[in-house]
C-alpha positions, 0 to 999 in steps of 0.5 A, spaced: 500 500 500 501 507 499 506 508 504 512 514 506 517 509 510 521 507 503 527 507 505 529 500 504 526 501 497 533 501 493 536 497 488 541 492 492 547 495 489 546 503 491 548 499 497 554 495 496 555 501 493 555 506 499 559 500 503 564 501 498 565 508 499 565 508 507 571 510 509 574 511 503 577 518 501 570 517 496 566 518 502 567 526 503 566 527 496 559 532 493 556 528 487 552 532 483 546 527 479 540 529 474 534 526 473 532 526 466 528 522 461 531 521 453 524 521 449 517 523 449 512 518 451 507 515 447 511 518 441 508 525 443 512 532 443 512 533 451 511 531 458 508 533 464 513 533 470 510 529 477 511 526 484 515 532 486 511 531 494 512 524 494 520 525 492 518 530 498 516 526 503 520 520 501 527 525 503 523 527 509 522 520 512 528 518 510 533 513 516 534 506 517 529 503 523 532 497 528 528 493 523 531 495 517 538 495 520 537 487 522 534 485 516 541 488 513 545 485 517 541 478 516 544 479 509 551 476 511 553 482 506 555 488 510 560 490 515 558 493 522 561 499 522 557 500 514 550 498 519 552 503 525 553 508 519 546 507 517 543 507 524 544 516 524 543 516 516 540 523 514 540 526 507 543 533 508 544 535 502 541 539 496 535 537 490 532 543 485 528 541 481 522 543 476 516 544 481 509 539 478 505 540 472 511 543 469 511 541 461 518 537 460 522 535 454 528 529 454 534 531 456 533 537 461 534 535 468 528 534 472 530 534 478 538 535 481 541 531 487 547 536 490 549 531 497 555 527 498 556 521 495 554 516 499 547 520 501 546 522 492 547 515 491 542 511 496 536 516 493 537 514 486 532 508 485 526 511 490 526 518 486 526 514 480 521 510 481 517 515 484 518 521 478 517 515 473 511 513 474 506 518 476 510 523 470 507 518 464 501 517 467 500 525 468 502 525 460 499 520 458 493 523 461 494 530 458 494 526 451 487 523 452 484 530 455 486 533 449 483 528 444 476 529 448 476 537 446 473 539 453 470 534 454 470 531 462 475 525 462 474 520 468 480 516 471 477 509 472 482 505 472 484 503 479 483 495 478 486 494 472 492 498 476 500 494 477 497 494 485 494 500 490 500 504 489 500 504 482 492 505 482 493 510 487 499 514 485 496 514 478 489 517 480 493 523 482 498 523 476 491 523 471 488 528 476 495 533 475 494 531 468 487 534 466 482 529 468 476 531 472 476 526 477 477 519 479 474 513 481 479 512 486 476 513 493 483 513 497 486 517 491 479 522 493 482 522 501 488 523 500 489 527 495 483 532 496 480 531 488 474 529 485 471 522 485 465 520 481 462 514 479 456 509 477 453 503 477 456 496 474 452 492 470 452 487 477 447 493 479 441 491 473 443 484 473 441 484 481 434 486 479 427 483 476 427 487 472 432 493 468 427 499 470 426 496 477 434 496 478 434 504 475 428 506 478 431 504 486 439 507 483 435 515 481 431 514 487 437 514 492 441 518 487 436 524 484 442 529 483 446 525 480 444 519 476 447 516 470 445 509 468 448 505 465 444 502 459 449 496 456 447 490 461 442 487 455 439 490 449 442 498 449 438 501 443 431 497 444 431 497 452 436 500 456 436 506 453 428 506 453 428 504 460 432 510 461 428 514 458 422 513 462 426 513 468 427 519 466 420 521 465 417 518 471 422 523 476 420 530 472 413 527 474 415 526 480 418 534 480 425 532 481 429 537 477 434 533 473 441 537 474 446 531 473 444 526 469 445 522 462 446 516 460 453 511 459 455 506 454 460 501 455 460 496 450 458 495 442 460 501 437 460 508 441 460 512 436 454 509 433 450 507 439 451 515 441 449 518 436 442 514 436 441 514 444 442 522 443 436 522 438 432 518 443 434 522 449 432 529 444 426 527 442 424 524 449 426 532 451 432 530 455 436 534 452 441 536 457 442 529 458 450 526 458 451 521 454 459 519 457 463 512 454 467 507 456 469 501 455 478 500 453 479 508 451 484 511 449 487 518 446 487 515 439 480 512 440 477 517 443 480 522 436 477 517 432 471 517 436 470 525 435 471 524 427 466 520 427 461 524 431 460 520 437 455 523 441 459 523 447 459 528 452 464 525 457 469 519 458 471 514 463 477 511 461 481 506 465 486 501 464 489 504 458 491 510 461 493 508 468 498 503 465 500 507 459 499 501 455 503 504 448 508 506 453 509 503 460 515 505 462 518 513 462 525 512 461 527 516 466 534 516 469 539 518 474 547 520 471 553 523 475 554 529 472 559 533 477 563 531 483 568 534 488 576 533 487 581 533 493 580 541 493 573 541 494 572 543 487 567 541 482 569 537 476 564 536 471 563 528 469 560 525 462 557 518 460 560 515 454 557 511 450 556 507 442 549 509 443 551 517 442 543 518 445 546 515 452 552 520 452 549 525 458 551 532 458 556 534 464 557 539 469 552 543 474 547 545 470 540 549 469 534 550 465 532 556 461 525 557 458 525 562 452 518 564 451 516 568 445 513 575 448 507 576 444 504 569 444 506 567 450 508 560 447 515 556 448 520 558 443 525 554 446 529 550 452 535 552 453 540 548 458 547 552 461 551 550 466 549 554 472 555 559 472 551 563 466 547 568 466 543 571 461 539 577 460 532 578 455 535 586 453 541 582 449 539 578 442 539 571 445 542 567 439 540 559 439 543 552 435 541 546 434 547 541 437 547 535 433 546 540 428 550 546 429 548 550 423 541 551 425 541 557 428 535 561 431 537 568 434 531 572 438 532 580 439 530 584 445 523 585 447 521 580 442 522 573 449 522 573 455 526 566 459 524 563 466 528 558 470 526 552 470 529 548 476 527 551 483 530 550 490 527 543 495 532 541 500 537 546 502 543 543 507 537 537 508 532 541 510 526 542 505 524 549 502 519 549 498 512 548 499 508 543 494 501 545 492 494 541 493 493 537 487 488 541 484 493 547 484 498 543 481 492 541 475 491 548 474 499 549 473 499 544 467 493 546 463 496 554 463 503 550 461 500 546 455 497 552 453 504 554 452 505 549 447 503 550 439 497 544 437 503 542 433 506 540 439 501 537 442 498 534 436 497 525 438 502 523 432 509 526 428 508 532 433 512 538 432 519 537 436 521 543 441 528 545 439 531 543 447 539 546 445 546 547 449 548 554 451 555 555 447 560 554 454 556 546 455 556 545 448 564 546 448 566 542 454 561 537 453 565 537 445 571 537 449 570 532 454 567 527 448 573 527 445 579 527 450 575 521 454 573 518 447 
């Protein structure tokens, strides 16, 4: 279940790892680590930065209890001077990072770990595990919102979920996402967001009869009774029966405010179309008709080109799995860490795979926006030392491809510093928004972004450069290591 003691939730080797550091000259060093992610997911053109409280929170809560300290020592691995280390662990270190619901793009770091190396490494697998998860299904999630044109979208996904953390973590990440609400109860809880739901088919099934079953739910549920049509025959009786549900409460004088229809199997766009015209021409007008049933973005979009009368829509297993893409990709890379001096030297990555070499250095990230559109010209990431002002032409280059050139005059943009301070010296700093705020922050940050970036496939890709200084030592470095 969905807990804040994860301070066992590492890989095995972060910890062989810190015993091979204990007591070393290596154990003073300061290590600087990135959090970043090398492409899109779902192919699209962003994502959606997420998990930042409970990065927070697992930081916060972070020693070994007595428990945790024999089930290390049963391992038969670890020395007792490494286990006695544990018994006053403490992170005191330094994380900035880019504050939840903020649009991202592959290779700028979304979080920065600055701590002694021993506390930088032990922090790797929970952070990961934490920025991963919840960032694709808050991405995932923006894209089905976007498909629905406005339309409610619902997270109904929680049984279909990779157990209760996934589901739960989930609902929040989809709420940050876009989504209206979710059926997640605890989510609802603990989270402080909208929960909404139904009936299942069991409900109909559990009565003599369909009309019996919708009757007994608009009783108890006056304000707010969507029935669910699909049990039997949908066209010739669900439908019907809704209908003289519908009739027998505005006899009864039951003014209808929340209240529709849901379909949940069959061909959504053709029984939509035709349950909307039965509901018109019964004089329910205002009646919702919201889908389910296996959704997703693409098939949503598709939905809309057909013209399906669908005014919201639950959808469940593929978004809180992200079944086109399950996994984020996100990784955690030494970039920087101190000499015998105390000074800190930049550090890279090689590799074969000129997409896995990472990018040295202490760095920031620099959002350039067009002024009279307000919309993302650009991200630029610099080493941390470099500053930049709005009143000088601001000249930017593609760095796989140095011949591509943009320059920006004065007036013409504004730039904003992305990362922002959390932890300082192991204390925290920064105060984390509810989750409905946090909603509000990625919807005025997608709409930052063209619809070419947005678009469900082959989307615009928003140039993220290197300043020229990166640029030269990471070009430097290549070709004295390579």
């Amino acid at each position: 279940m969905y807990r804040n003691d994860l301070s066992l939730l590492t890989d095995f080797y972060e910890m062989t790892m810190m015993q091979g550091y204990h007591k070393t000259e290596q154990e003073n060093k300061i290590a600087v680590f990135d959090v970043f992610f090398r492409d899109n997911p779902s192919k699209g053109g962003y994502a959606i930065a997420t998990g930042l409280q409970q990065v927070i929170e697992y930081i916060e809560q972070l020693h070994f209890s007595d428990c945790d300290l024999d089930y290390i020592k049963s391992l038969n691995v670890f020395n007792d001077e490494f286990i006695e280390y544990l018994k006053n662990f403490k992170f005191t270190g330094e994380i900035y990072a880019i504050p939840e619901g903020t649009v991202v793009f592959p290779m700028e770091p979304l979080l920065r770990v600055k701590a002694p190396i021993m506390q930088a490494q032990l922090v790797e697998t929970a952070i990961l595990n934490i920025i991963n998860h919840q960032s694709l299904i808050a991405t995932k999630a923006s894209r089905v919102v976007w498909a629905a044109q406005g339309d409610p979208v619902l997270e109904f996904g929680l049984r279909r979920a990779q157990g209760p953390d996934a589901g739960t973590l989930g609902a929040r990440a989809a709420i940050i996402g876009g989504c209206s609400g979710t059926s997640n109860v605890l989510a609802g809880k603990l989270f402080d967001v909208p929960v909404k739901g139904t009936h299942a088919h069991s409900w109909v099934m559990s009565f003599n009869s369909e009309i019996e079953a919708f009757r007994t739910y608009a009783n108890k549920f006056p304000n707010d009774c969507t029935l669910l049509v699909d049990t039997y025959n949908t066209l010739t009786q669900g439908v019907p029966d809704a209908i003289k549900c519908f009739e027998e409460m505005r006899e009864k004088g039951i003014e209808l405010k929340h209240y529709g229809i849901r379909l949940d199997s069959g061909d959504l766009a053709y029984l939509s179309k035709r349950a909307r015209k039965m509901l018109d021409d019964a004089g329910f007008n205002d009646a919702v008709i919201s889908a389910s049933s296996d959704l997703d973005e693409n098939l949503i979009a598709s939905l809309k080109i057909q013209g399906a009368k669908v005014g919201a829509w639950g959808v469940g297993t593929r978004l809180i799995t992200s079944n086109d893409c399950p996994s984020f990709g996100g990784v955690y890379k030494l970039s920087a860490e101190t000499d015998e001096n105390g000074n800190f030297v930049p550090k890279i990555k090689l590799s074969n795979n000129t997409a896995k070499i990472t990018i040295p250095g202490i760095k920031k990230v620099i959002r350039v926006y067009d002024k009279e559109t307000n919309k993302i010209k650009a991200d630029l990431i610099a080493l941390e030392s470099e500053c930049y002002s709005d009143e000088m032409p601001l000249t930017l280059f593609d760095h796989n491809a140095t011949w591509k050139t943009m320059t920006l005059q004065p007036k013409k943009y504004y730039l904003r510093e992305l990362l922002v301070p959390v932890f300082i010296d192991g204390k925290c700093v920064y105060k984390s928004p509810s989750v409905m705020e946090i909603k509000q922050t990625a919807q005025k940050e997608l709409d930052t972004l063209w619809e070419e970036h947005r678009r469900l496939s082959n989307p615009h890709i928003l140039p993220v450069d290197l300043s020229e200084p990166l640029y030269l030592l990471r070009e430097k470095m290549i070709r004295s290591l390579g």
